[in-house]
Each structure stands twice: as structure tokens, then as C-alpha cells.
SEBA-792882 format. One record per atom (N, C-alpha, C): x, y, z; residue number from 0. Coordinates in nm, 4 decimals, decimal comma, m for minus. Layout:
N
<r xx="X" yy="Y" zz="Z" i="NUM"/>
...
//
This chain:
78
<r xx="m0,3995" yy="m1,7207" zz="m1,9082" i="0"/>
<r xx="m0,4489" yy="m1,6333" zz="m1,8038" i="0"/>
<r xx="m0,3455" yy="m1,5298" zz="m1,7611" i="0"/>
<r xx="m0,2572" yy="m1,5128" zz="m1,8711" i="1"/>
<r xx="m0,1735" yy="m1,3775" zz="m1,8246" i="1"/>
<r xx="m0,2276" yy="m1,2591" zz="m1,8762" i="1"/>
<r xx="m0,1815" yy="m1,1760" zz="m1,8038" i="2"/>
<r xx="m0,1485" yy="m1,0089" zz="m1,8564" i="2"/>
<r xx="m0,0516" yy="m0,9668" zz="m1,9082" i="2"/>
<r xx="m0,0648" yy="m0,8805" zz="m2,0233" i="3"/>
<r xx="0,1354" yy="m0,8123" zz="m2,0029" i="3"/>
<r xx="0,1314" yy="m0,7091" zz="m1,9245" i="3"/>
<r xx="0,2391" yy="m0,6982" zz="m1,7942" i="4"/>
<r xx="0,2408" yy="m0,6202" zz="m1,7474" i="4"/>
<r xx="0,3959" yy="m0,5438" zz="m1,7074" i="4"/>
<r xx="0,4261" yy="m0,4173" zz="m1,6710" i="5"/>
<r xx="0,5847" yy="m0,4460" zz="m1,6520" i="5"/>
<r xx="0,6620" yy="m0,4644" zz="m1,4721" i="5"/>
<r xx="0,7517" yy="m0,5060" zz="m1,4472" i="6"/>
<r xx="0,7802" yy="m0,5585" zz="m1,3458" i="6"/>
<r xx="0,7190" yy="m0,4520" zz="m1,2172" i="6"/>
<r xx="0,7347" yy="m0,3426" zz="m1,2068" i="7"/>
<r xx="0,6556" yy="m0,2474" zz="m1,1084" i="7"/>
<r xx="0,4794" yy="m0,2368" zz="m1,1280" i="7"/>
<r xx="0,4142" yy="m0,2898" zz="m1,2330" i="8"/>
<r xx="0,2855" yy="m0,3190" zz="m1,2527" i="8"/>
<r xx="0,2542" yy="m0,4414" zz="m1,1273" i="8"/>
<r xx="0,3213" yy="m0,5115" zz="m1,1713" i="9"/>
<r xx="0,3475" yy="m0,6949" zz="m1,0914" i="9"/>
<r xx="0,3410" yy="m0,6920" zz="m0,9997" i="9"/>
<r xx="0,4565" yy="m0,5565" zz="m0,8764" i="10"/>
<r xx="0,4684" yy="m0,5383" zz="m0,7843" i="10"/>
<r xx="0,3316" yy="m0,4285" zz="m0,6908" i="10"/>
<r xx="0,2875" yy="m0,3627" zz="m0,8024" i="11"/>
<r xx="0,1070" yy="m0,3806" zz="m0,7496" i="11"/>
<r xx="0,0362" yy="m0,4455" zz="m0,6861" i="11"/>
<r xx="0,0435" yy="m0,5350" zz="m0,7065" i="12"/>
<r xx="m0,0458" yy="m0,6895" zz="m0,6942" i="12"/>
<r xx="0,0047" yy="m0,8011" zz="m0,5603" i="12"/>
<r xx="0,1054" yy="m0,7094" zz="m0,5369" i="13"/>
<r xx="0,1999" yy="m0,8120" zz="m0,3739" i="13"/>
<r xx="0,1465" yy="m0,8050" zz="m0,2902" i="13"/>
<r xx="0,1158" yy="m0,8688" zz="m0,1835" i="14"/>
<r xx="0,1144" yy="m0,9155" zz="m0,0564" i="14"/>
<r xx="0,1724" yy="m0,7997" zz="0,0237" i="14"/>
<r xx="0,1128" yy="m0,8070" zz="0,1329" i="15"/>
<r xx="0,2292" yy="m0,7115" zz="0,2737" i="15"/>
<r xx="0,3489" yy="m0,8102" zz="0,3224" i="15"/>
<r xx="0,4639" yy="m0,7704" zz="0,3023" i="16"/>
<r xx="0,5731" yy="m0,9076" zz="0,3484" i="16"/>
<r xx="0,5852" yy="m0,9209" zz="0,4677" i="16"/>
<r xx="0,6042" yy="m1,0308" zz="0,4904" i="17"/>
<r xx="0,6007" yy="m1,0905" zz="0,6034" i="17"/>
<r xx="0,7275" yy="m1,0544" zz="0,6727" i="17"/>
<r xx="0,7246" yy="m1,0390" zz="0,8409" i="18"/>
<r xx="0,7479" yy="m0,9827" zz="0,9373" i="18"/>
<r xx="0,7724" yy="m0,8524" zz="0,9656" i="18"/>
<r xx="0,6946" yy="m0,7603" zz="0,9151" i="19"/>
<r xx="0,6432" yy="m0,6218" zz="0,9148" i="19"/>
<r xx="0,5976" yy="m0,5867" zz="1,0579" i="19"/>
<r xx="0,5652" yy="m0,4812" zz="1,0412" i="20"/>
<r xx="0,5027" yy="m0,4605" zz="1,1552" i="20"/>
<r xx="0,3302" yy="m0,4555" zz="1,1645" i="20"/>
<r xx="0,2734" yy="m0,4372" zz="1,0233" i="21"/>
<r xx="0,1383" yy="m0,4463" zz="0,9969" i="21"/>
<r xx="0,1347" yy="m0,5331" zz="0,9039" i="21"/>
<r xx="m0,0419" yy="m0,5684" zz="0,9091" i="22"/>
<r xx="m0,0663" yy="m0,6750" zz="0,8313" i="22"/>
<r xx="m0,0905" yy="m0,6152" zz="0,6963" i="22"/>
<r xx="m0,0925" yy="m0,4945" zz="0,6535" i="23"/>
<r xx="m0,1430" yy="m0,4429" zz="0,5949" i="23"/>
<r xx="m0,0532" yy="m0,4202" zz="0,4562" i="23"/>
<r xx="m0,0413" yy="m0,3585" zz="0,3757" i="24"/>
<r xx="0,0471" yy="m0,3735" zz="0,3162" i="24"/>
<r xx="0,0812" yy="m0,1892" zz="0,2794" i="24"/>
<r xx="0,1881" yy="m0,1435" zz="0,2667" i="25"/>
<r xx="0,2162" yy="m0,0016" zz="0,2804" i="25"/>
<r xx="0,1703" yy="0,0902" zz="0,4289" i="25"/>
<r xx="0,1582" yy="0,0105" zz="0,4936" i="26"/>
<r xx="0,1693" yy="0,0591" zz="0,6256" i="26"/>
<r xx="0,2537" yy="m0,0041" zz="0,7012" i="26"/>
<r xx="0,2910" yy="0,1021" zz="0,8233" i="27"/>
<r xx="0,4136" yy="0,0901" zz="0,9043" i="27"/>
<r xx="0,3731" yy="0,1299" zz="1,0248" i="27"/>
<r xx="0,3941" yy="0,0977" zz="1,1188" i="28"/>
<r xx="0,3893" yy="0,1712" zz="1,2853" i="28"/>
<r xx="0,5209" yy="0,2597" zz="1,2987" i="28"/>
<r xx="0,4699" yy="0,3866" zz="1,3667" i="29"/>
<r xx="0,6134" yy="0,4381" zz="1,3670" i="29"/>
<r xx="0,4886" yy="0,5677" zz="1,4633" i="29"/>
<r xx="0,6470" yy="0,5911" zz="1,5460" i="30"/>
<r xx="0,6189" yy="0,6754" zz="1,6976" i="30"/>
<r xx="0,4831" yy="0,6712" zz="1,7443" i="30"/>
<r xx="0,4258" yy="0,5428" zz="1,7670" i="31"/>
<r xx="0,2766" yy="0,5348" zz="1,8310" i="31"/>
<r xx="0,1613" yy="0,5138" zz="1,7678" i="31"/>
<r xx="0,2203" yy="0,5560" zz="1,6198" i="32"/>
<r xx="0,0660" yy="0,6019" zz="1,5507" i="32"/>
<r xx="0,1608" yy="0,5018" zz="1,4043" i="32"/>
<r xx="0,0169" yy="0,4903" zz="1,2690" i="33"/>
<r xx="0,0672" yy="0,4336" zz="1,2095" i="33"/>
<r xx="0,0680" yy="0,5131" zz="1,0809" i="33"/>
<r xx="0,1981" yy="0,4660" zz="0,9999" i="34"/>
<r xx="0,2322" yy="0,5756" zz="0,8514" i="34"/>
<r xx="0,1705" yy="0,4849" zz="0,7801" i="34"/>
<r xx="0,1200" yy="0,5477" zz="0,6670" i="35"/>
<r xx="0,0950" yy="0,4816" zz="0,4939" i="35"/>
<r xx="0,1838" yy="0,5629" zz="0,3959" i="35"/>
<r xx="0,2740" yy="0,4652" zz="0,3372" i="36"/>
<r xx="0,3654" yy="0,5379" zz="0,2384" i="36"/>
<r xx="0,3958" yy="0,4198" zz="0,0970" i="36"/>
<r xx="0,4047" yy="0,4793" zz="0,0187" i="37"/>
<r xx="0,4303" yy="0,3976" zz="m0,1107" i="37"/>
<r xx="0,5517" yy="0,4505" zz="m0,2099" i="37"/>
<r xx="0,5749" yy="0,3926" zz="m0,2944" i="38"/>
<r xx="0,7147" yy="0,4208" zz="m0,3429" i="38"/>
<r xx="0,6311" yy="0,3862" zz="m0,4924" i="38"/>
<r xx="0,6782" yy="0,5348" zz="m0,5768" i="39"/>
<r xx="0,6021" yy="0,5242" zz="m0,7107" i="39"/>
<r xx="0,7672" yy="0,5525" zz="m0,8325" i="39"/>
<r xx="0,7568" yy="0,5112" zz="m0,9056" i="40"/>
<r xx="0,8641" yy="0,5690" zz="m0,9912" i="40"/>
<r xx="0,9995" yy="0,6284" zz="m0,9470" i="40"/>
<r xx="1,0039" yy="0,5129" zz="m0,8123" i="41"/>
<r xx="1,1368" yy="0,5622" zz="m0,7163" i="41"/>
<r xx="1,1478" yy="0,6555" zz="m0,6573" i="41"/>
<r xx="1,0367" yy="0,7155" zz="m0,6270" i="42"/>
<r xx="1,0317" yy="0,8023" zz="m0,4932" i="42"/>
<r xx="0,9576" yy="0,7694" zz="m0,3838" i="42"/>
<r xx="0,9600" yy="0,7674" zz="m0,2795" i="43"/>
<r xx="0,8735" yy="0,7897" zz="m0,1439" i="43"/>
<r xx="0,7485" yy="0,8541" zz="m0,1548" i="43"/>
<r xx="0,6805" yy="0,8597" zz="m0,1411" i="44"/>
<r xx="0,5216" yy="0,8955" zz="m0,1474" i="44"/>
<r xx="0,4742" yy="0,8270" zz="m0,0134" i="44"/>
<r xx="0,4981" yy="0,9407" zz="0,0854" i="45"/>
<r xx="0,4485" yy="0,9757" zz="0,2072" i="45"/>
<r xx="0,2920" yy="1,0143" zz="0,2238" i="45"/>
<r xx="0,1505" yy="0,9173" zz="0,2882" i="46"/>
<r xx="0,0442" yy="0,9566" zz="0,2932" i="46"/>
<r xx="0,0029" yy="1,0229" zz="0,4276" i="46"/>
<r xx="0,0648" yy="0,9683" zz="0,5190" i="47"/>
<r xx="0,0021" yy="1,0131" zz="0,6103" i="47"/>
<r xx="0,0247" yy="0,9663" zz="0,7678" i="47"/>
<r xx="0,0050" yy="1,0072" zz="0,8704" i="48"/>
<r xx="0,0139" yy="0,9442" zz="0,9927" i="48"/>
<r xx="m0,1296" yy="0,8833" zz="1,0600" i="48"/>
<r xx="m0,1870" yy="0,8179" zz="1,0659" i="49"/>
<r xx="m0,3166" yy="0,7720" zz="1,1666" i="49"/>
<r xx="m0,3096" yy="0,7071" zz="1,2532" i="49"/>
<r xx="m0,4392" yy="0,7391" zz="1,3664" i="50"/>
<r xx="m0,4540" yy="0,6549" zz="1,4956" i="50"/>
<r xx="m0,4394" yy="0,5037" zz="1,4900" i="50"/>
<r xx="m0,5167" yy="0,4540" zz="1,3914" i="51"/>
<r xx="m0,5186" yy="0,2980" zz="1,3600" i="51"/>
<r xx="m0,4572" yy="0,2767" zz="1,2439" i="51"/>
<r xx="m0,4162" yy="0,1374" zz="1,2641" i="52"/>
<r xx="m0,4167" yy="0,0597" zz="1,1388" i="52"/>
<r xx="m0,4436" yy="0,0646" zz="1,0472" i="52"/>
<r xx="m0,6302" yy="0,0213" zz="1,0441" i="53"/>
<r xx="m0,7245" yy="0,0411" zz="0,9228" i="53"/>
<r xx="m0,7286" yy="0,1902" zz="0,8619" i="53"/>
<r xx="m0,7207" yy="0,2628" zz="0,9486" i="54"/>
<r xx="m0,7070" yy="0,4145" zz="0,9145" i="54"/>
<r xx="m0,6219" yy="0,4836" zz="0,7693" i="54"/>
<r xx="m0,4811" yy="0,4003" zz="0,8395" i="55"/>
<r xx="m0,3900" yy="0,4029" zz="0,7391" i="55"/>
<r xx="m0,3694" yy="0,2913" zz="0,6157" i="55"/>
<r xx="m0,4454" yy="0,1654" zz="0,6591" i="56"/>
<r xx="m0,4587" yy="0,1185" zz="0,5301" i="56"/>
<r xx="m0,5696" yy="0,1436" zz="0,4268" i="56"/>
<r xx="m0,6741" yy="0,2050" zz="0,4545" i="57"/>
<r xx="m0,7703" yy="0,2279" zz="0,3672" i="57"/>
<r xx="m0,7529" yy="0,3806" zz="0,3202" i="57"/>
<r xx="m0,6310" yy="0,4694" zz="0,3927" i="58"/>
<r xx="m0,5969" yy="0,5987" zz="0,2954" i="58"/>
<r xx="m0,5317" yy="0,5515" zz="0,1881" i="58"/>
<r xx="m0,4062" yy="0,4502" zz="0,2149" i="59"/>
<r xx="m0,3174" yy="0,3781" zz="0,1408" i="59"/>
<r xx="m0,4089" yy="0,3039" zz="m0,0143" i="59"/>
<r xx="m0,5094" yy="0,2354" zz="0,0331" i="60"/>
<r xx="m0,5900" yy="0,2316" zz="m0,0346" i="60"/>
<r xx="m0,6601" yy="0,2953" zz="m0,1780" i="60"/>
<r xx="m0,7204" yy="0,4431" zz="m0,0972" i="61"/>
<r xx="m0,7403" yy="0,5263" zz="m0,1812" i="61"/>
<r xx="m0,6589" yy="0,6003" zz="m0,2284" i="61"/>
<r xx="m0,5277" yy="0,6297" zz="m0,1619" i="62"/>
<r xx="m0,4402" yy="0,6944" zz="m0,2638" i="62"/>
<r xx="m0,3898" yy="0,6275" zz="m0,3809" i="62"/>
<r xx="m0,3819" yy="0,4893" zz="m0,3744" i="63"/>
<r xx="m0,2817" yy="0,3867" zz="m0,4567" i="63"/>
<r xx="m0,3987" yy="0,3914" zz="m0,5907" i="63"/>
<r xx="m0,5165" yy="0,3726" zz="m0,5867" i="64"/>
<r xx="m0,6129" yy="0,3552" zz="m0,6643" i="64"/>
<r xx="m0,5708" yy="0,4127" zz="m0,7923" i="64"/>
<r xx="m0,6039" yy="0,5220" zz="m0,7804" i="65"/>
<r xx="m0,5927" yy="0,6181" zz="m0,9476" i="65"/>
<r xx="m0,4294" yy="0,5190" zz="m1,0410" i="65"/>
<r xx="m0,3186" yy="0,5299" zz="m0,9158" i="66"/>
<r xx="m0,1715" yy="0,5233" zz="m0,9607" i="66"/>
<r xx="m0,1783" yy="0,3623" zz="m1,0122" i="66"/>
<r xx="m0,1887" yy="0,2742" zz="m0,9216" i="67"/>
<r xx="m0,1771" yy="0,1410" zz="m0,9138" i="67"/>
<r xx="m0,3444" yy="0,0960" zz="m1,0282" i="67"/>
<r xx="m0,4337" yy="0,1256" zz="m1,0373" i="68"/>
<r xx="m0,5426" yy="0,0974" zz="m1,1722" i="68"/>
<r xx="m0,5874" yy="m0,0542" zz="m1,1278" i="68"/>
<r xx="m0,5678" yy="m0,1009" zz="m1,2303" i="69"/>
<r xx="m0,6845" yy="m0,2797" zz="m1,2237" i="69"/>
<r xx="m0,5496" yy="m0,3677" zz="m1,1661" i="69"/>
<r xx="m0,4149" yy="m0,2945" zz="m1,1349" i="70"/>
<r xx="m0,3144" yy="m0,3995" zz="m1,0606" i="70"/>
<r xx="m0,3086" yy="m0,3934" zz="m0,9624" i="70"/>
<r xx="m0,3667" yy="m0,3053" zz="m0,8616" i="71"/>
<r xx="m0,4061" yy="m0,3022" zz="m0,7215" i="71"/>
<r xx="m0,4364" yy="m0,4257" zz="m0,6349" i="71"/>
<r xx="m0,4016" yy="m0,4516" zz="m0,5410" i="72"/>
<r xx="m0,4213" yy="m0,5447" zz="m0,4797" i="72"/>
<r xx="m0,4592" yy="m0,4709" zz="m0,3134" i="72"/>
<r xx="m0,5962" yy="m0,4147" zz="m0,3169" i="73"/>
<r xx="m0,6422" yy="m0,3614" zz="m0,1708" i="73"/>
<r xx="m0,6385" yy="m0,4205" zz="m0,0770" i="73"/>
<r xx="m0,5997" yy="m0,3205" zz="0,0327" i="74"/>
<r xx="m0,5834" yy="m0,3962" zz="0,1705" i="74"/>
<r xx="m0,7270" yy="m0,4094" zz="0,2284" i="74"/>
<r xx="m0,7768" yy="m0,3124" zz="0,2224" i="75"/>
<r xx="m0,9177" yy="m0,3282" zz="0,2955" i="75"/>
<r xx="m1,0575" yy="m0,3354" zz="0,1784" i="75"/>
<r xx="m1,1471" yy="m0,4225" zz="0,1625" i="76"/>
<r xx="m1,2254" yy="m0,4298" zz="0,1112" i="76"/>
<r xx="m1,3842" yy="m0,3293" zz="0,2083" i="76"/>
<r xx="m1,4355" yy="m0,2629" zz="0,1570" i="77"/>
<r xx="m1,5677" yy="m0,1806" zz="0,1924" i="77"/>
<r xx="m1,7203" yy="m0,2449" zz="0,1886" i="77"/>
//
């Protein structure tokens, strides 16, 4: 029941770590409101600022999609 995949494929597929500030995973609270940002091929990939949470995890979401493919591991299901 494996895949081959390579170690940043793998890291697709993680969890939000624990003691974050969201449950979410690639989201952050920061000055009031909350960021979605991801780190692709060692850069920062900044999405966005939103009112909520869910806001920013379901942009996080759709941005990761195309990049991250069938190793995605979504925060919010629709």
C-alpha cells in the first residue's frame, strides 16, 4: 500500500502541527485577521489575509490543489 513519492510529496499529506495557532494547516493568525501561506520549492508562497479561519483555510485549499495533486491532504472538505 505504498506510493513512490519524494520527501516534499510526503510532506503534502501532513497534519497542521500541533501547538499552532490554527487548527488548520497553512494557516496562521497574525494582526487580527488570519494568513494562508505555503512554502513550495523553498520559497514562501504568501495567499492571503482573511476575516476567518475557514476563509483562509479553504483559499489555502484551493491554491495548494493544482501544486500539491492526489498528495494533498485538505483542510476543509465541501
Amino acid at each position: 500500500n505504498l506510493r513512490p513519492c519524494s520527501m516534499q510529496e510526503n510532506n503534502f499529506n501532513r497534519k497542521s502541527l500541533g501547538g499552532s495557532s490554527s487548527q488548520y494547516k497553512g494557516v496562521s493568525q497574525f494582526r487580527n485577521k488570519w494568513r494562508a501561506r505555503f512554502t513550495f520549492n523553498g520559497k514562501e508562497i504568501h495567499i492571503g489575509t482573511f476575516d476567518t479561519e475557514l476563509e483562509a483555510a479553504k483559499a489555502y485549499d484551493l491554491t495548494t490543489e493544482s501544486i500539491h495533486k492526489n498528495f494533498q491532504r485538505k483542510n476543509y472538505e465541501q
